[in-house]
N, C-alpha and C positions, 0 to 999 in steps of 0.2 A: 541418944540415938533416935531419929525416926525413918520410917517406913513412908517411901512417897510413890503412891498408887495414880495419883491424878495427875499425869504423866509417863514417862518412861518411869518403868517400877527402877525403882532407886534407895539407897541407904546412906542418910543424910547427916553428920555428925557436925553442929556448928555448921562453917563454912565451904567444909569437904564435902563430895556428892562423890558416891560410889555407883553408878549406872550397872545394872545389872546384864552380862552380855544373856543373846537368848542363846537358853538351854533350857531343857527339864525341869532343871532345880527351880529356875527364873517361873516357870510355872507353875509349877506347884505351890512356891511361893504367892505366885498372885493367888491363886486359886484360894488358900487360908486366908489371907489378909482379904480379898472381897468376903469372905464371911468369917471373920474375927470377932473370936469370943463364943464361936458357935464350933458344932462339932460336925467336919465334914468330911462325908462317908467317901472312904476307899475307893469305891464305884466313882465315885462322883471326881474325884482326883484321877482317876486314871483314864477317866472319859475326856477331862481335858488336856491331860498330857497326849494320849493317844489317839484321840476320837473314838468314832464307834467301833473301827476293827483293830484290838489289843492284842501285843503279843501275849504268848504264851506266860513269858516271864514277866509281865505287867508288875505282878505284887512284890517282885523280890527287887525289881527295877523300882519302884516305888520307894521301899525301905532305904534304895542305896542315896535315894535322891533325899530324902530325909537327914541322913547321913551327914552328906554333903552342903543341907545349909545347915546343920548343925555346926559342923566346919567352919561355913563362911560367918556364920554370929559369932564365934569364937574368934574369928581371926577380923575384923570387926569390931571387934569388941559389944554385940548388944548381946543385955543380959536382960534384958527386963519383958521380952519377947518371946517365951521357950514355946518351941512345936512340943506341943504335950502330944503321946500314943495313947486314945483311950479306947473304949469299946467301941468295934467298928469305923473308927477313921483317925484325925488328928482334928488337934484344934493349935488355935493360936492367937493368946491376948495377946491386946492393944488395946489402947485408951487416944481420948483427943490427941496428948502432947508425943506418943510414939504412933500414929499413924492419921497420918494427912485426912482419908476417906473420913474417921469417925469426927477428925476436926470440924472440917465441912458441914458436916449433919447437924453437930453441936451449933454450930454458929448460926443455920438456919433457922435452928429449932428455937435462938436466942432471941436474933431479931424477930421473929411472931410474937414475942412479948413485947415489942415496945412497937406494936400496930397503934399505942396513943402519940408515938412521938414518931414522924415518917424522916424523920431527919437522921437519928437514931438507927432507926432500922434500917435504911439506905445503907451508912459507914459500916453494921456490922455485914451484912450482904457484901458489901465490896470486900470488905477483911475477909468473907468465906469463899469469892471468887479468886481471892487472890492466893488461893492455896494451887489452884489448877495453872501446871506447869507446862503445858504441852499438848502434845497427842498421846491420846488417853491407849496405856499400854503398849506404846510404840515395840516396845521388845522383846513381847512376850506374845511368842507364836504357838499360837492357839486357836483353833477354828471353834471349838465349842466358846469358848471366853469372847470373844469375838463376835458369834452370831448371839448369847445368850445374857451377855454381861456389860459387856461394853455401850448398846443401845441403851441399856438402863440407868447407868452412869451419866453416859451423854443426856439423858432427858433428866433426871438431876440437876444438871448443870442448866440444861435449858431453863427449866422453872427460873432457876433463880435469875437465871438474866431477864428475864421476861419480869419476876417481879422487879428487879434494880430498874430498868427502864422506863415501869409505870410510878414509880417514887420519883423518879429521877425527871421525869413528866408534872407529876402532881406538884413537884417542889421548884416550876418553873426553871428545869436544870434541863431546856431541850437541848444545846447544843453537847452537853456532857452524854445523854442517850443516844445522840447520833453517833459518837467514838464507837458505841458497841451493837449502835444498831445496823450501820453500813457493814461491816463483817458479820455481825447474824442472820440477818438475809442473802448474803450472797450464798455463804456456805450451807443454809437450808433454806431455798426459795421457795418452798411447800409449806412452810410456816406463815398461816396467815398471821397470826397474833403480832410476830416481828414484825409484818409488813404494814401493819394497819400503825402499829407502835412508831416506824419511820415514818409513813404517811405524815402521822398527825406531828412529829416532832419537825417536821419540814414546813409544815404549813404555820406551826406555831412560833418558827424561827424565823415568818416572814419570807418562806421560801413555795408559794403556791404554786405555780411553776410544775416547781420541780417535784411535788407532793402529786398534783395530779399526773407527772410522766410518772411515777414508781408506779400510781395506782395503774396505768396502762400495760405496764410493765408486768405486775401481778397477775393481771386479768389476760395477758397473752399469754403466759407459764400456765396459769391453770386450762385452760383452755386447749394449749397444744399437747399438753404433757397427761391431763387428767379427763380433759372431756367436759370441767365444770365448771360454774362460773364466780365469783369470787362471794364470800360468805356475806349475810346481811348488812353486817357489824363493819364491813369494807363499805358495800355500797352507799351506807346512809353514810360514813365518814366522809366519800364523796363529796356526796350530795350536800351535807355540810360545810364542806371548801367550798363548792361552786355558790353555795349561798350565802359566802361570809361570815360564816358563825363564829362565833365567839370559843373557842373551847376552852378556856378557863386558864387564860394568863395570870399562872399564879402573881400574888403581893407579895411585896420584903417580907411581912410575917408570916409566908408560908413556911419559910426558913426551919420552922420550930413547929407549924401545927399542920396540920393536913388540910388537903382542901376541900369546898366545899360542893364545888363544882358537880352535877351530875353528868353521866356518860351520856354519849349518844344514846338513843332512842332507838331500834332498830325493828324492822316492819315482822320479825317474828315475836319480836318483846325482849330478846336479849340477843346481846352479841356473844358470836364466837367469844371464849374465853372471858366474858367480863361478867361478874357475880351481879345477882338478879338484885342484890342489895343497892347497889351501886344506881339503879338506873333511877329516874325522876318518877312520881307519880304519874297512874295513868290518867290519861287525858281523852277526850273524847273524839274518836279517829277522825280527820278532815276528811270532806268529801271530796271524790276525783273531781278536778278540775285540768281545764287542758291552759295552754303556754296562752298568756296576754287575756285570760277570763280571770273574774276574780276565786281568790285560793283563801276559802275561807281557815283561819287561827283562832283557837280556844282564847274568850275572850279572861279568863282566868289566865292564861300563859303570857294573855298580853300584859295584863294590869303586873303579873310580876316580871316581868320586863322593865315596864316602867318606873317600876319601885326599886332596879335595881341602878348601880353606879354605872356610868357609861362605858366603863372599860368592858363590864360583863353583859351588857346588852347590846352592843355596838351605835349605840348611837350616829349617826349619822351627822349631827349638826356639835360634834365635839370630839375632840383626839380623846384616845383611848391614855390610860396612865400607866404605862407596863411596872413589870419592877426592874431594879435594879438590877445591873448586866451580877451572874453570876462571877465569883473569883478568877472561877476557872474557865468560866467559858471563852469560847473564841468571839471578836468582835464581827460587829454588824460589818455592812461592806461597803459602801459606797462612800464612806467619808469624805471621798474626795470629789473628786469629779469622775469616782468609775464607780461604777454599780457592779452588783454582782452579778457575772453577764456580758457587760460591755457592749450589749447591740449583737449577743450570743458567741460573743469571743474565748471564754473565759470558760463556760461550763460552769459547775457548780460550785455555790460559792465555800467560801468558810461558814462555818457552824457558826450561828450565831444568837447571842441571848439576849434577852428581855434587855429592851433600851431604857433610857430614862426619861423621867416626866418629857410629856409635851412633844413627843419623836414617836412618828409612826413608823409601825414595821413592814417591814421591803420584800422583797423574793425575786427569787432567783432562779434562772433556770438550767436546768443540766446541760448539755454534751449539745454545744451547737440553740442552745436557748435562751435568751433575756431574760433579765429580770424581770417581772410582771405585777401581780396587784401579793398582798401580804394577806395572810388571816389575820382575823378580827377588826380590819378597818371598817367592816359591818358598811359600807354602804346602805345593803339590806338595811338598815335599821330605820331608815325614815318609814320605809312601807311597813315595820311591822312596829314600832314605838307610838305614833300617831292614835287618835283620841280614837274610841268605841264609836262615837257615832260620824260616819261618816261627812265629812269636808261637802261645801259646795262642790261641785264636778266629780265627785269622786262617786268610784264605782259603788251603787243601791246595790243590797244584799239581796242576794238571791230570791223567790217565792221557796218556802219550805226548808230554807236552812237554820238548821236545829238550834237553838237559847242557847245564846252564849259565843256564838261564832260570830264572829263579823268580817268580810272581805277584804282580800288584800291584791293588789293588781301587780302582777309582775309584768315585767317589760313595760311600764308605764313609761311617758317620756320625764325624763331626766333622773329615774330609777337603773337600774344595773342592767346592761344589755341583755339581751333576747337569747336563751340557749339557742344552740343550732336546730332545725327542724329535726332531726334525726334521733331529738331527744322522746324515751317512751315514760308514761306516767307510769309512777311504781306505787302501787297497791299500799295502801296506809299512808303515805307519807303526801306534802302537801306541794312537792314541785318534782318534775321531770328526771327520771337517771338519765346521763348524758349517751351519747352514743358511742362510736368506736372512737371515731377519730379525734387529736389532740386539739384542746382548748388556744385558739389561736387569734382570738381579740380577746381581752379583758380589759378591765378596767386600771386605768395609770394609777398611783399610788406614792406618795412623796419618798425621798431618799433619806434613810436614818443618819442622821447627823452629817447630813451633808457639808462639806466644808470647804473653801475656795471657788476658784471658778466665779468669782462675784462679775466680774465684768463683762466674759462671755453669758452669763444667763440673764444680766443686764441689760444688755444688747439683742438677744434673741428672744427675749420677752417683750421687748419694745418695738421687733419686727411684728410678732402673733400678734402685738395687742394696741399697734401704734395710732395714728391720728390718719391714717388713709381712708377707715371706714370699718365698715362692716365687709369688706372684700376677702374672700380667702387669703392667707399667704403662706409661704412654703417654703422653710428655711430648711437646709441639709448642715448638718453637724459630721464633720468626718475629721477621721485622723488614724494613728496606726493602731495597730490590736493592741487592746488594752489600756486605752488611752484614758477612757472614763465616757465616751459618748452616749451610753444608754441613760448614766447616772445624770447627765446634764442635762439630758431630752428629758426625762422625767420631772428633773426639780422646777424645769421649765414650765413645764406641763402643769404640775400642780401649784407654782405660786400666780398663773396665766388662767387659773378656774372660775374667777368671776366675770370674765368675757365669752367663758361657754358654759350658756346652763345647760346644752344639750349634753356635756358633760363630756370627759378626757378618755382614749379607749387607747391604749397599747397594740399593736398589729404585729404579731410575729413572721416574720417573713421568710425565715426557713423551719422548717421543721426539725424535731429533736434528732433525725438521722441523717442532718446534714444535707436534705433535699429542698433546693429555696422553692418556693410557690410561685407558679407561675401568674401571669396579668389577669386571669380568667379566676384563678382558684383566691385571689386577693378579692378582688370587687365582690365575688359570693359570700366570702367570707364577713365585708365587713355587712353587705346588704343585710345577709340570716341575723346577723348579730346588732345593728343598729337599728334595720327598716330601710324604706326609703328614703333619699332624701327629703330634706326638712321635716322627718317625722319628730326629729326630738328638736329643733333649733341649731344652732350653731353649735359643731362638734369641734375637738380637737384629735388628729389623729397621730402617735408617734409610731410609723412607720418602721421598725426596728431591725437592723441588719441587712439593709437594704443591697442586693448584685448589681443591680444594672438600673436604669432611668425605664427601659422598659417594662420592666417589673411592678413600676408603680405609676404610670404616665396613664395608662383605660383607669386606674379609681380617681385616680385626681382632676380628671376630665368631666368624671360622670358624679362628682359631689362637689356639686357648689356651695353647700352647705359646711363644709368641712376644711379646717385649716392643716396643715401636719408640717409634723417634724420630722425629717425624714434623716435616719442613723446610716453611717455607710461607714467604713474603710477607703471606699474611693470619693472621688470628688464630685462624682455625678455632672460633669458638666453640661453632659446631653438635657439633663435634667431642666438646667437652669435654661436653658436655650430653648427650648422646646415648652415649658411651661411656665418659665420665668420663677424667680425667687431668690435666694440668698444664703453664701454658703459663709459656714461657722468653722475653722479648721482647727484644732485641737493640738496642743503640744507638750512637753510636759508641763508637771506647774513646778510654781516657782517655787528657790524656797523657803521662804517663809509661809508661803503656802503646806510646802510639805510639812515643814515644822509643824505648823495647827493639825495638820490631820494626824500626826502623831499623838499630839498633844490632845486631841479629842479620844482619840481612840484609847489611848492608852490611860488616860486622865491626867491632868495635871500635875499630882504630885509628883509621881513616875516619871515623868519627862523633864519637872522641875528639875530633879535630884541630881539629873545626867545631860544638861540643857547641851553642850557639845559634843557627847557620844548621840545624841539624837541628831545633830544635825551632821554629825558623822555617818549615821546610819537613812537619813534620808541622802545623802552623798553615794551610798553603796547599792542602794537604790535607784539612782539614776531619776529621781523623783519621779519613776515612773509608776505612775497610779494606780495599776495592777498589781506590781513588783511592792509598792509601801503597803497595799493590804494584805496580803500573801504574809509581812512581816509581820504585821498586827496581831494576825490573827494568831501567829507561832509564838508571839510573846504574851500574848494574852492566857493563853495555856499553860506557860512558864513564868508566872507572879514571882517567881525567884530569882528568872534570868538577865543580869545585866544587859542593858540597852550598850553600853561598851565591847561586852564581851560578843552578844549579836552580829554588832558591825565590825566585828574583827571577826568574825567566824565567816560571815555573809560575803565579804570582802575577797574571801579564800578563793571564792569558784560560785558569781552569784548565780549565773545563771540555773544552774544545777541545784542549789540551795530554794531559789525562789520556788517552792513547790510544799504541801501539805499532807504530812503523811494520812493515810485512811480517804484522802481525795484525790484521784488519780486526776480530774480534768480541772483542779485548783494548782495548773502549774504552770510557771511563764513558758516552758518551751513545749510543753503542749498546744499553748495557744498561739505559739510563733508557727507551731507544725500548718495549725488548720490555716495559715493568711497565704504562708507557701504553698498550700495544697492548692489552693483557689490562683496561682498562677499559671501562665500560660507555660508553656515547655520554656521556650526561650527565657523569658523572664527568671524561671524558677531555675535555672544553671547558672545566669549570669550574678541572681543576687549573693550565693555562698563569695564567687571569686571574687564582686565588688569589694563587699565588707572584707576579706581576707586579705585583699594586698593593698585598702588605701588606710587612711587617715585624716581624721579633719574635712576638707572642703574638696569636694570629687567635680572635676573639672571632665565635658562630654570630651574633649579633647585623649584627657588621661584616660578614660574608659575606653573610649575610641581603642588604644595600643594598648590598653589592659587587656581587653575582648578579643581583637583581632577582628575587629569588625568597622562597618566605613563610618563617616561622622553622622549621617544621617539614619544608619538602623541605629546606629550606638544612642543617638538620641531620642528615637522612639521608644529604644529599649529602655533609657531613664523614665523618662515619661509614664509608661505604664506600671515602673517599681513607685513613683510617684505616688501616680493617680493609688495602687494600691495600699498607702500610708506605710509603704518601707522606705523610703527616701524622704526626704522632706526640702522644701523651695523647690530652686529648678531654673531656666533659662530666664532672663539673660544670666539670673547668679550660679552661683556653685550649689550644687546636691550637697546634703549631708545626711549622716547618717547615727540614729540615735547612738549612743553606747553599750545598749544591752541589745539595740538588733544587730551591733557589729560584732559582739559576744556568739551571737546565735548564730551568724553566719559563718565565722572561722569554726564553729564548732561544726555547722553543715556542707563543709568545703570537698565534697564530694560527689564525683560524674552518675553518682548513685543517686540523685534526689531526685523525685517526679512528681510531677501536681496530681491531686488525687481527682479535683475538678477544673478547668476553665472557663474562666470568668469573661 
């Protein structure tokens, strides 16, 4: 028999669970067992059965509740639990194996012994999580229990998830910290420690993006709720993303030993919650410097910089070496030709871990955000790797800066772009806190194991980089949500970088709330963040999620300096007309393409074992690029689950399926929601009824007498589901329509849908 407290109190025998309903008895019960083994005074039992004002007959009503679980242990059967009556109140043993609470503690108290082995101690920490069943006390009503017992429990349980998350961090196991960090911030958003904990485990998954929207996200909650602004230990982790830092991509043998990694640094000397052990030796504070003067570095932090391996210094002039994906974790994302993202289609991606040799990592961005540059691809690191005594042309060290510092230039040309002016120096540290608003150029960044797509990046790299010249050019990449267009602009981008020393910059073109930037807030944006033209050379810009031609027609007017690739959903023809260039359309891939990126993601042997239930399950997929990562990432968390039994499960009801639990905006009909929202009224009525009454090849004729409408709205109104990439070809041929937007439309086949914006 046991007693289960971390939860609905319950009495658990084998496989049986007896829930206790609420009554008296049910509290008085809890009341003994939160202190079991101890003797608890009569006062104190009847303060929580009754509160402050007790009847009269409290004590004899006490006795009879006594009674009564006497009763229920007997009928029950636990004997090894007796409410003993001793002097002044009762008590009641329990040990580890007859009550949950003292398990828990036990198992806490076990893993602190194996702090030599962080691997060890993770699994027993998970074994003492996994005793908490629920909501703590759900059925035992009591306001003293409740205001005095229950927060202490709860912070209990927090500790330990806070330590699992920093092992589970340390053991290069980010995408597994994220399962428990997305729920532990939401439900206590006043927890800085989870937030800095998600922060960093986003940034380390290759997900910057979306690490610096949480940190926005933080900084608004304190802010509106508290008056305050987010702890040190937050801002230098900032300030860390934005500079590329390294934070200690664990190796395969971290598997077994801890790492060695020191924490951020933070300008009071410790972070919220992070033991004063942990941090690096001190160093000798940099002097304030402002944005584009040189920022002088301990020249001791440089020499061991230098001496370390490129993965932990960022090197600049070589790929970092991650380790190998964990078991369990979810896969990287863009294997294909989608990125995580999509040109901000897709929202956030799947969790994912440490890639394998020779593969940079990627990010990704939230609710309406692209993917963008990864942590640790250290950019930074040519400005701070580079020899003690300064280069020809390079910035001379100040008069009066102190032995040992030597200068480092940010914003240098063909070094990492320029913060926004609105950035302010922060006291001890050697670069700029960012301002309010969201990080909205950075720097491109290649796609993890990109795979397929050979002949469109083929072809659009041989536009960026052909024999016309040194002339800008301007190719638009479109096709429907989710296709892969951010992931192809990118790979594009980075295999097209030794034709731009001016260097590659990603441009966000809506922001995380779904508001695109207008022509005015574009051009500022990339000026604050590049310069003027020709300050750095030849750039490359990937324009990303582009609305309209007008959106992006004043920058690419007013930099001649600058080539882009401009991401759309639509076809931009205005575009091509008005500024000339060349459009890339996007469709799914084929499959034996889908096959590879199965077979990359998943590894080889795995897909070896099942080589027709994989091509069954890129079949159920629709080889649509979104829809095969969605699945990767679900089978990658289930090392158990047949690739057969998947695509028969998948097969059931895909559209519905294609989605990840713990990520609400990693789902295909999420992101079919936001393409519909972005139509015009008309468009967004006609596409449910299209998809819902044709098949195959949709002739403007058949839509004509589908619609009720004449030949020529009928084909304007194709036209624009076109241009939007929910249709695909178009006159003189027949429309068609993929098979999971035909899914999603019979599923939206209702006078109820309404665009949230028009486009």
């Amino acid at each position: 028999m046991r007693f289960q407290l971390l939860g609905p109190l319950s009495i658990t025998d084998g496989s049986d669970t007896v829930v206790l309903p609420p009554s008296k008895p049910t509290i008085l019960l809890a009341s003994l067992l939160l202190h079991a083994n101890t003797v608890v005074s009569v006062e104190y039992l009847q303060r929580t059965m009754w509160g402050e004002e007790q009847p009269a007959t409290a004590r004899a009503a006490l006795q009879t509740c006594v009674l009564r679980l006497r009763r229920l242990f007997v009928k029950h059967g636990v004997t090894g639990a007796p409410i003993e009556a001793v002097p002044g109140g009762y008590r009641i043993s329990a040990g580890p194996e007859s009550l949950d609470l003292i398990g828990f503690r036990e198992r806490v108290r076990l893993a602190a012994a194996y702090a030599h082995d962080p691997g060890k101690e993770l699994h027993t920490l998970e074994d003492a999580l996994s005793l908490w069943q629920g909501p703590l006390l759900a059925n035992v009503r009591s306001d003293v229990l409740r205001r005095d017992e229950v927060p202490r429990l709860a912070e209990e349980r927090l500790r330990t998830v806070e330590k699992v998350c920093d092992l589970q961090l340390a053991l290069g196991r980010c995408g597994e910290a994220l399962v428990a960090l997305w729920g532990a911030t939401r439900a206590h958003p006043g927890h800085e420690r989870f937030r800095e904990q998600l922060i960093e485990a986003l940034y380390r998954s290759g997900r910057q993006t979306e690490a610096l929207a949480e940190y926005r996200r933080v900084k608004a909650y304190l802010r509106a709720e508290l008056g305050v602004d987010p702890s040190p230990a937050l801002r230098e982790l900032e300030l860390a993303i934005l500079r590329g830092e390294d934070l200690g991509r664990a190796l395969p043998s971290l598997a077994t030993a801890a790492p060695s990694r020191p924490r951020l640094p933070v300008a009071a000397g410790q972070g919220a919650g992070r033991p004063a052990a942990s941090l690096p030796p001190a160093a000798p504070a940099p002097q304030p410097a402002v944005l584009g003067a040189a920022v002088p570095v301990p020249a001791a932090d440089t020499a061991a910089r230098e001496q370390a391996p490129s993965y932990a210094r960022g090197d600049a002039f070589r790929r970092p070496v991650p380790a190998e994906p964990h078991p369990g974790a979810v896969p990287s994302g863009g294997s294909t030709g989608v990125g995580p993202g999509d040109g901000g289609e897709t929202g956030p991606p799947a969790t994912r871990a440490p890639l394998r040799p020779a593969l940079l990592d990627a990010s990704a961005g939230g609710a309406g955000w692209p993917e963008a540059s990864g942590g640790g691809t250290a950019t930074r690191g040519r400005t701070v790797t580079g020899p003690a005594t300064p280069a020809p042309g390079a910035t001379p060290v100040p008069a009066g800066t102190p032995a040992g510092i030597r200068p480092v230039t940010v914003g240098a040309a063909g070094a990492e772009p320029r913060l926004p002016p609105s950035v302010l120096l922060a006291s001890g540290t050697s670069v700029a806190a960012p301002g309010d608003g969201p990080v909205l150029v950075v720097p491109v960044v290649p796609v993890p194991a990109f795979t397929g797509r050979a002949c469109e990046a083929a072809a659009l790299g041989g536009r960026l980089t052909g024999p016309e010249g040194h002339d800008p050019a301007t190719v638009v990449v479109s096709g429907a949500p989710g296709i892969g267009k951010t992931a192809l602009a990118r790979q594009v981008a980075h295999l097209a970088g030794d034709a731009f020393p001016g260097g590659r910059y990603l441009v966000r073109m809506v922001r995380p709330d779904g508001v695109p930037l207008t022509a005015g807030e574009v051009t500022a944006e990339v000026t604050a963040a590049l310069g003027e033209p020709h300050a750095r050379g030849r750039v490359l810009l990937v324009l990303d999620d582009v609305l309209d031609a007008d959106q992006v027609l004043p920058l690419l007017h007013t930099r001649p300096d600058a080539s882009a690739v401009v991401t759309s959903r639509r076809g931009l023809a205005g575009l091509i007309a008005a500024h000339g260039g060349w459009v890339q359309r996007l469709g799914p891939l084929a499959e034996d393409e889908s096959y590879e990126l199965l077979r990359t993601a998943l590894g080889g042997e795995r897909v070896g074992a099942e080589p027709d239930a994989a091509r069954a399950l890129a079949d159920a997929c629709c080889h649509h690029p979104l829809a095969l990562r969605i699945v990767t990432a679900r089978l990658l968390t289930r090392p158990a689950l047949r690739l057969a039994d998947c695509a028969e499960w998948l097969a059931g009801d895909p559209l519905a399926r294609l989605s990840l639990p713990g990520s609400p905006h990693m789902a295909l009909r999420r992101v079919l929601d936001g393409a519909l929202g972005r139509l015009d009224r008309g468009a967004a009525r006609a596409f449910p009824r299209i998809g819902s009454h044709t098949t195959g090849e949709l002739h403007a004729s058949d839509a004509s007498a589908l619609l009720g409408l004449s030949l020529p709205e009928t084909e304007d109104l194709l036209e624009r589901l076109a241009d939007a990439g929910l249709l695909e070809e178009g006159p003189p041929g027949p429309y068609r329509m993929h098979d999971l937007l035909r899914l999603y439309a019979r599923g939206n086949d209702s006078p109820s849908v309404r665009p949230t914006q028009k486009v």
